[in-house]
C-alpha positions as CSV (number, residue, x, y, z in Angstrom):
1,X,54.6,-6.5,70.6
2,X,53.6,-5.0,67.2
3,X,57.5,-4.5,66.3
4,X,58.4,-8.5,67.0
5,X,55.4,-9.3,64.8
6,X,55.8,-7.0,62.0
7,X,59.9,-8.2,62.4
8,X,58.6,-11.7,62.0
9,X,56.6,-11.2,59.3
10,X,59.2,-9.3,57.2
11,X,61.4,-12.0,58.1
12,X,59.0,-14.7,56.4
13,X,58.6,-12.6,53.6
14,X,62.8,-12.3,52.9
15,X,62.7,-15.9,53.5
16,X,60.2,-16.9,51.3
17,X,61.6,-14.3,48.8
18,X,65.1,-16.2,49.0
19,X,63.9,-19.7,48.5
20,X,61.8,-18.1,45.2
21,X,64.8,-16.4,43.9
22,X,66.9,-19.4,44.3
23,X,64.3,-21.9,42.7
24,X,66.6,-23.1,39.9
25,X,69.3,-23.9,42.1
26,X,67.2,-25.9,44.1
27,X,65.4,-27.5,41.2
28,X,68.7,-28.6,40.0
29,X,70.4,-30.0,43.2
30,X,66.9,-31.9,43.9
31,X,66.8,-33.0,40.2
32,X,70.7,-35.2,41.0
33,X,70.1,-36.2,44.1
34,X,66.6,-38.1,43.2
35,X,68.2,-39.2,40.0
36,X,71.8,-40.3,41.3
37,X,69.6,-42.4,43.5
38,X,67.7,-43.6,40.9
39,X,70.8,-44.7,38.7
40,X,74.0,-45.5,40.0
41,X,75.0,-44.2,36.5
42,X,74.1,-40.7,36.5
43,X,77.1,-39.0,38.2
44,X,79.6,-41.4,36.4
45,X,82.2,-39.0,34.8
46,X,81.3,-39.8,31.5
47,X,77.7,-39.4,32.0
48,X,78.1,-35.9,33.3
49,X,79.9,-35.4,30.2
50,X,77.8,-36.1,27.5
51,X,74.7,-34.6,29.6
52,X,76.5,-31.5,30.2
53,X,76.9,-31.7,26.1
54,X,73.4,-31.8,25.4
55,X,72.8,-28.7,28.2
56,X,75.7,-26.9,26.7
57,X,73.6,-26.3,22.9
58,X,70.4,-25.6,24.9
59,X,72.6,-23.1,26.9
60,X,74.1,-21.3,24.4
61,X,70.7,-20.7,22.5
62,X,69.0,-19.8,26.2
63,X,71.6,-17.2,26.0
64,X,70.6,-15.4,23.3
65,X,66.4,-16.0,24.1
66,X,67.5,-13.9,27.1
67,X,68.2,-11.0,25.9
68,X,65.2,-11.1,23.5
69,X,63.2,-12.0,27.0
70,X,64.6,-9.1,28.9
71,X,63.0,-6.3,26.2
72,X,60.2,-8.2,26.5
73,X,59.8,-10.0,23.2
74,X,60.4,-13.5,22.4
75,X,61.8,-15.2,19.5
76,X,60.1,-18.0,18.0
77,X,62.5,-18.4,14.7
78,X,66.1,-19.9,16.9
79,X,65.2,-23.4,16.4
80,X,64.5,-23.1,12.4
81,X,67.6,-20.9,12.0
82,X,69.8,-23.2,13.9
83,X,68.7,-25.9,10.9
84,X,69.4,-23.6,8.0
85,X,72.9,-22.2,9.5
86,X,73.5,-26.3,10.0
87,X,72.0,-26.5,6.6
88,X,74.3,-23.5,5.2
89,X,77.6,-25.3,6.6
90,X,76.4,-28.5,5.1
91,X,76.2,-27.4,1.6
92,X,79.6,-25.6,1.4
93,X,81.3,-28.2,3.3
94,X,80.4,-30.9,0.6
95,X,81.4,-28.3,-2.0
96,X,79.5,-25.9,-4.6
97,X,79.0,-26.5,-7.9
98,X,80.0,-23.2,-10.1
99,X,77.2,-22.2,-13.0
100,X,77.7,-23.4,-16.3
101,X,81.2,-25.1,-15.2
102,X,81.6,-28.2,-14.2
103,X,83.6,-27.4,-11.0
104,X,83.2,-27.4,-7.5
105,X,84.3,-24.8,-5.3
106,X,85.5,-25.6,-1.3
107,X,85.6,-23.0,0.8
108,X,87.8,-22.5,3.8
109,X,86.9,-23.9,7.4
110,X,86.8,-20.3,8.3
111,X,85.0,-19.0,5.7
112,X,82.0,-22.0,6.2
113,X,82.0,-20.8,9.6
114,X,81.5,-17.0,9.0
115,X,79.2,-17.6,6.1
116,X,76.9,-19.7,8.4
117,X,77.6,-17.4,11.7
118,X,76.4,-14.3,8.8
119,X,73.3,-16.3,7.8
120,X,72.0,-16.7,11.8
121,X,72.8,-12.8,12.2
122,X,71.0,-12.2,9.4
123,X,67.7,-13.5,10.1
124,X,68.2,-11.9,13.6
125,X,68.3,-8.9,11.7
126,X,65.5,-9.2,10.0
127,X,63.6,-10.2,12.5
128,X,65.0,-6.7,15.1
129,X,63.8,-4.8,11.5
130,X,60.3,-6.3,11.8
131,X,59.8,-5.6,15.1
132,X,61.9,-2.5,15.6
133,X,60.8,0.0,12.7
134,X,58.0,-1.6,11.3
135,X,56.3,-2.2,14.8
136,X,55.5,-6.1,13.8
137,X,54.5,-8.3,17.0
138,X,57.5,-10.0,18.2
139,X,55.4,-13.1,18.1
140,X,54.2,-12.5,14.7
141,X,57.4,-11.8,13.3
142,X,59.1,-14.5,14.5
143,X,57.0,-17.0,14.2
144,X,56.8,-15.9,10.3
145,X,60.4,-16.4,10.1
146,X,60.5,-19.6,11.5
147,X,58.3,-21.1,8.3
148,X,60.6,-18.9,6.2
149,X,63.9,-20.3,7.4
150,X,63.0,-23.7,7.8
151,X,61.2,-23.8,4.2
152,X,64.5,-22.1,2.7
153,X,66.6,-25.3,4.4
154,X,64.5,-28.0,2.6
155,X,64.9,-25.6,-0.4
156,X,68.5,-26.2,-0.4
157,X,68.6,-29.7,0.8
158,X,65.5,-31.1,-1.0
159,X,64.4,-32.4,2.1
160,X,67.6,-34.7,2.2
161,X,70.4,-34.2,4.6
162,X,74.3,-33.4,3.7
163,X,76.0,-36.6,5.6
164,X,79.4,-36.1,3.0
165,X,81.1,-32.6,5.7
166,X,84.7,-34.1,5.6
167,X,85.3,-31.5,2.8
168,X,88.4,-32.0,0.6
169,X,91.9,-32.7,1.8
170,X,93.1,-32.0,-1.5
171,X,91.9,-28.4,-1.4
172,X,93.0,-27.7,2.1
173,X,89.4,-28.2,3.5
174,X,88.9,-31.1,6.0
175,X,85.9,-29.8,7.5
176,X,85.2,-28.2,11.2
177,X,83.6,-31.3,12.2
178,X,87.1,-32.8,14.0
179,X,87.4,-29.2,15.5
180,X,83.9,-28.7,16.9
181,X,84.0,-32.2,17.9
182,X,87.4,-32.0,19.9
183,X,87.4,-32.3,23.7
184,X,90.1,-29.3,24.9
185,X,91.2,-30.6,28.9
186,X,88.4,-33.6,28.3
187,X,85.5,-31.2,28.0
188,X,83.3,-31.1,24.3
189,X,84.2,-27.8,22.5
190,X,80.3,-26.8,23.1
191,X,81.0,-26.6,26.8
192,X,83.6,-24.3,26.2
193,X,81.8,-22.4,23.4
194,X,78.9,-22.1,26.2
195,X,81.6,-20.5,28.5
196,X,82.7,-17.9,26.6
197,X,79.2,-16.8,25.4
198,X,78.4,-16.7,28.9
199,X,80.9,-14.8,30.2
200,X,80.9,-12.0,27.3
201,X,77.2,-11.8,27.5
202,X,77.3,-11.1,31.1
203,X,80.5,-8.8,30.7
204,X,77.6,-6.8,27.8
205,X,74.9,-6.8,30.4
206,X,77.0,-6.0,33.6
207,X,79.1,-3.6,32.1
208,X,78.6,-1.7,29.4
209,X,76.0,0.7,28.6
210,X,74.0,-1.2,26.2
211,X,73.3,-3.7,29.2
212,X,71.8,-0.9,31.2
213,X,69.8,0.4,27.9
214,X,68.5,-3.5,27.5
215,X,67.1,-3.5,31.2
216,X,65.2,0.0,30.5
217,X,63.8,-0.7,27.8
218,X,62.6,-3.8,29.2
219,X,61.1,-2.5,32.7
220,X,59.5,0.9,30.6
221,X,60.2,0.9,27.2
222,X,58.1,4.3,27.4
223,X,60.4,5.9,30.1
224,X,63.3,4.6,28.5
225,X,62.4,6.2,25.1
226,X,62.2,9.5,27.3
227,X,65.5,8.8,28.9
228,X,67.5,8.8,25.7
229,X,67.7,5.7,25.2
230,X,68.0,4.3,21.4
231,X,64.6,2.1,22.1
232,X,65.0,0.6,18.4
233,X,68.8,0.1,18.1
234,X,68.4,-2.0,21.3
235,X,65.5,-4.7,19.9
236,X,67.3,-4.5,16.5
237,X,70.4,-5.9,18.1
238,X,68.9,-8.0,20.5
239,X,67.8,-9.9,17.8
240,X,71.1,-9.9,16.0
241,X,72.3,-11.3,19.0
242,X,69.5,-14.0,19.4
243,X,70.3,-15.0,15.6
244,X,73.9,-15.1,16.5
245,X,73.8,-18.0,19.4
246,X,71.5,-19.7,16.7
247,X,73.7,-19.9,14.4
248,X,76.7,-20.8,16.7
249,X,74.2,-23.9,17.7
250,X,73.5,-24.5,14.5
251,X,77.4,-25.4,13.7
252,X,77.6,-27.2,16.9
253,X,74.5,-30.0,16.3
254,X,76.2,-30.2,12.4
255,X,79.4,-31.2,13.8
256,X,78.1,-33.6,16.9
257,X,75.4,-35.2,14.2
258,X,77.9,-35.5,11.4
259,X,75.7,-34.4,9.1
260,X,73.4,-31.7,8.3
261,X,69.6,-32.0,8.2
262,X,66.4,-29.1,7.5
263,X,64.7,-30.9,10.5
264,X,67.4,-29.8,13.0
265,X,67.0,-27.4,16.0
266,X,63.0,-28.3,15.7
267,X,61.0,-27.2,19.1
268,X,65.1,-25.7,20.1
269,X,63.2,-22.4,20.7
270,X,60.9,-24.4,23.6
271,X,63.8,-25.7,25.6
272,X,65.7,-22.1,24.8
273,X,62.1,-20.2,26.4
274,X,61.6,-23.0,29.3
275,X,65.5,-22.3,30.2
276,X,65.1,-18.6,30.2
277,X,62.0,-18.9,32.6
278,X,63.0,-21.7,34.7
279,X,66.0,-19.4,35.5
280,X,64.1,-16.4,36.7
281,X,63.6,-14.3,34.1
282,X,60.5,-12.4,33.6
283,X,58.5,-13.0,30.3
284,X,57.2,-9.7,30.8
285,X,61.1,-8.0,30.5
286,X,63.3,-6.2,33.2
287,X,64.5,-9.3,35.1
288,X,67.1,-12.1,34.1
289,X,70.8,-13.0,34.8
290,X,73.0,-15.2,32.6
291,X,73.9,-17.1,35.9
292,X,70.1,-17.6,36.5
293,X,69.4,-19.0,32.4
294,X,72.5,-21.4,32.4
295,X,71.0,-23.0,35.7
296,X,67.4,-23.2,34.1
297,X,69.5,-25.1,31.0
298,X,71.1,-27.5,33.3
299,X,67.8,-28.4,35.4
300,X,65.9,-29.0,31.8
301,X,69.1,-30.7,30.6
302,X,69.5,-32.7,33.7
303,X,65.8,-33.6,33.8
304,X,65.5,-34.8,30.9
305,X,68.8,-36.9,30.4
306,X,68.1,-38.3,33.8
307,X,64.5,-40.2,32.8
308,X,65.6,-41.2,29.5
309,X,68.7,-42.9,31.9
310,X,66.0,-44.2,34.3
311,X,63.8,-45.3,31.4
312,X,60.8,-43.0,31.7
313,X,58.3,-42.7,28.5
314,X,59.2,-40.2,26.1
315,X,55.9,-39.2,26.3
316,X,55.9,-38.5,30.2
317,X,59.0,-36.9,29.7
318,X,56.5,-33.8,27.8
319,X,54.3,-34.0,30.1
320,X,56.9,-34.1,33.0
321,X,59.0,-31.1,31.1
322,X,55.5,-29.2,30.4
323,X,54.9,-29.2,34.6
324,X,58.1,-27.8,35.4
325,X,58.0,-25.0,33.1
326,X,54.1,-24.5,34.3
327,X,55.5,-24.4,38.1
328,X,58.0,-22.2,37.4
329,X,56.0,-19.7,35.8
330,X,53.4,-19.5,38.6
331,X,56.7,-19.1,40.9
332,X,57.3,-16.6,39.0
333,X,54.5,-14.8,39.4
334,X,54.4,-15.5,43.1
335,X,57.5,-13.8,43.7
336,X,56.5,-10.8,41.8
337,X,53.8,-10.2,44.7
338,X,56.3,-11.0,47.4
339,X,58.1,-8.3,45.8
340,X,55.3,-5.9,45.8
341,X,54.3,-6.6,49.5
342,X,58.1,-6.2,50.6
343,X,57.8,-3.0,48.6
344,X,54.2,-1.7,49.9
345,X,55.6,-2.7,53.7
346,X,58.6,-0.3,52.9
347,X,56.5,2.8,51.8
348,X,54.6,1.9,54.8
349,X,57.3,1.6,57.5
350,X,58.9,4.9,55.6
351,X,55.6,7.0,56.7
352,X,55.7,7.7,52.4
353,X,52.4,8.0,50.8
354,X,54.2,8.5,47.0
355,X,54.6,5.4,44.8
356,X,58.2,4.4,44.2
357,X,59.7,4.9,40.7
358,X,60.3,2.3,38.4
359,X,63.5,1.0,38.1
360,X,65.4,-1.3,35.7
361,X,66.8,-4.4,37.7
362,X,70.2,-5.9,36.4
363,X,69.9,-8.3,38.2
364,X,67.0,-10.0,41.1
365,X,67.3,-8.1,44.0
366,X,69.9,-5.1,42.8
367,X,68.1,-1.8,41.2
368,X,69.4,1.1,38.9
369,X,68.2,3.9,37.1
370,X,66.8,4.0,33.9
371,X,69.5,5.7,32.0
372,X,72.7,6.3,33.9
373,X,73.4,10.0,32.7
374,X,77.5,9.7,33.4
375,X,77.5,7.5,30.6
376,X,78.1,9.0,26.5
377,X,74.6,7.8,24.3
């Protein structure tokens, strides 16, 4: 009688631990079907399209917040350095004016969009140095930078957006702006620039040793240290990495606004953090999949085209967004003790008295060591 009940109960427990797991999916599927019915709209083709747009910038930003969320950090600065890479682009697209001559100098497509790509990696940078050697609070830091880069943007635009980006034909430089703006097999170029991010993020976290490092450090920084694992190359890079996805946003929102503005990628960083969470992640570090962030930017992207279609205030859409991202924190939390009854309930049905180690998760539900010791630091 005591083994069907116990059964039963751990049962309800994997149950209840697989509908919390699976809460973004859920969210999201809920999300069309009350909106589809809501607007006969919604799941027309090119609907779908320009939503999936909009979730596709958010994405590819969420992307790099993860990795900053899975040491345990957070980066405040994405949405300011998305403006001033837009910013950057901007300014060499409508041409540079050389000191003391009276000549303007037009870069290369490619070179714009290394310069910019440079300028996002570079305030990553800065930020991994803050944090990483001179032991500044990720919040502090970042936050910090995000006056920094968005006071350098109106520096360079005067507070006035570049709207002239069709660069000079004469000079071999037409701008990226058709490029970025092109629709490869019908889908926006952002889609696919949010596929291959994607997939070579989860290739680095999946498969390579720094992914493994990443986890550590984010489940025991202190162990991982101990381990042999470089603690401060990882959150220097992280960062790098953040700064990068910035930056590729930043080019993105030039191209689909024509034009380049200081305001742009303002409260980016919210939807970015409200993605990564929705998804699963642990603001605490240790836990988060790219599959798991890319459906937390589809349910806010989704959400939030779906009541502009319907016609909702903008100001319930805050409060509206600002509920979801409250009830999927306290989900959050709530599977985080389902997790450490399934684990006490182990220990117990084991006959062990000892307290299991801690282990870095790749992934929800899959554990590994720390360090694996096969592979070459």
């Amino acid at each position: 009688m005591s083994e069907t009940t116990s059964t039963v109960a751990r049962r309800r427990i994997n149950l209840n631990g697989l509908l919390i797991e699976g809460r973004a999916l859920i969210a999201l599927v809920l999300i069309i079907i009350i909106f589809a019915s809501l607007s006969p709209n919604y799941l027309g083709i090119d609907n779908l399209i320009i939503m999936t747009r909009h979730v596709a910038m958010n994405a590819i930003l969420a992307i790099g917040m993860l990795m900053v969320i899975l040491n345990g950090g957070i980066d405040l600065s994405v949405g300011s350095t998305v403006g001033l890479t837009g910013v950057v682009a901007g300014s060499l697209l409508e041409g540079l004016q050389i000191p003391f001559l009276d000549v303007f100098a037009y870069p290369a497509v490619w070179v714009v969009i290394v310069i910019s790509l440079a300028v996002g990696m570079g305030i990553g940078y800065i930020n991994g140095i803050l944090i990483a050697r001179l032991k500044v609070a990720p919040f502090i830091a970042t936050l910090g930078m995000l006056y920094i880069a968005r006071g350098i943007a109106l520096l360079i635009t005067n507070g006035t957006p570049f709207s002239r980006l069709r660069g000079e034909e004469a000079l071999g430089n037409t701008g990226f702006l058709p490029f970025l703006k092109s629709s490869p097999l019908g889908l926006p170029m952002a889609v696919w620039v949010m596929v291959a991010f994607a997939i070579a993020f989860a290739i680095v976290l999946t498969k390579t040793p720094f992914g493994r490092w990443l986890y550590a450090t984010g489940s025991n920084e202190r162990a991982a240290e101990l381990s042999g694992v470089p603690v401060k190359k990882v959150q220097t890079r992280i960062y790098l990495l953040a700064g990068l996805c910035a930056g590729a946003v930043g080019l993105l929102l030039t191209a689909d606004l024509s034009s380049a503005t200081p305001s742009g990628g303002e409260f980016f960083e919210l939807n970015a953090i409200a993605a990564v969470v929705i998804g699963g992640a642990a603001l605490s570090g240790g836990r988060g999949t790219i599959r798991g962030t890319l459906i937390g930017a589809f349910v806010i992207g989704f959400l939030v085209d779906g009541l502009v279609i319907v016609g909702v205030s903008q100001f319930w859409q805050q409060i509206i967004k600002g509920a979801v991202i409250i009830i999927a924190v306290a989900l959050d939390q709530f599977q985080q003790t389902l997790q450490k009854r399934r684990a006490v309930k182990r220990v117990s049905a084991d006959g062990k008295t000892s307290e299991p180690s801690r282990t870095a998760q790749s992934a929800p539900g899959e554990e590994k060591p720390l360090v694996d010791n096969s592979v070459d630091k």
